[in-house]
C-alpha positions in Angstrom: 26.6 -36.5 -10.4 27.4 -33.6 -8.1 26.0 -31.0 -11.2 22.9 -33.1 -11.3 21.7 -32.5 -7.5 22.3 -29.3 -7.6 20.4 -28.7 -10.5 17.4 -30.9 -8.8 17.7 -28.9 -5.5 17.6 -25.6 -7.6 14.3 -27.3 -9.0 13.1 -28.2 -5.9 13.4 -24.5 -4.4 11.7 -22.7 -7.5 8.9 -24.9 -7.1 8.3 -24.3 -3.3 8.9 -20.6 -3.8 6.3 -20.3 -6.4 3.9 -22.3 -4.1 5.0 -19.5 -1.3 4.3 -17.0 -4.3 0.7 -18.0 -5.0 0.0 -18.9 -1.2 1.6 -14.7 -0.4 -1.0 -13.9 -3.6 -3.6 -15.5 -1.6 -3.2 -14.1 1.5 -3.1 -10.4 0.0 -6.1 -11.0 -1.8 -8.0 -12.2 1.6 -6.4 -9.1 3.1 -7.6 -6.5 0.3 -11.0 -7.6 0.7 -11.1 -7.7 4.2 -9.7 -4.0 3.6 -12.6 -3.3 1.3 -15.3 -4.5 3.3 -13.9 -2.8 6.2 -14.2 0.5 4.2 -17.5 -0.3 3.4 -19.1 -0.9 6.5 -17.2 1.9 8.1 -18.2 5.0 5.2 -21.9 3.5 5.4 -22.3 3.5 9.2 -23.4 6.9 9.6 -25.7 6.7 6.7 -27.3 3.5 8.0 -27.8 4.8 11.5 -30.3 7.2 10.3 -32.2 4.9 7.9 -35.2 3.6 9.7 -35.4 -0.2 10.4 -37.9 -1.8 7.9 -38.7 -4.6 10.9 -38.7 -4.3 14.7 -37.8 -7.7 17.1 -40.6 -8.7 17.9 -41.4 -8.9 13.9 -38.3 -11.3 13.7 -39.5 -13.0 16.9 -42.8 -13.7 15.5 -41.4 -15.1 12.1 -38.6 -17.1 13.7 -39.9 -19.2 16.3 
């Protein structure tokens, strides 16, 4: 009996460290895209600062109220 609970406990850990696996996998996906957009709105700052604005406040103020 002694074999068969340490082949279930073996089981039992595989199982909860491919659920950390896929969780880890998660969480670097999240961070990679964070990463990305980060890049993005960092390189296209400057370029955006000199682009004129297509509506002023008061536009949105009007439209929004």
């Amino acid at each position: 009996m002694e074999g068969v609970d340490v082949v279930r406990e073996l089981i039992r850990i595989e199982r909860k460290l491919e659920h950390i696996e896929r969780l880890l996998n998660e969480l670097l996906e999240v961070e990679e895209s964070y990463a990305l957009m980060r890049l993005s709105e960092e390189s296209l700052k400057e370029f955006l600062e000199d682009e004129p604005d297509l509506y002023s406040e008061k536009d949105l103020k009007v439209r929004y109220r």
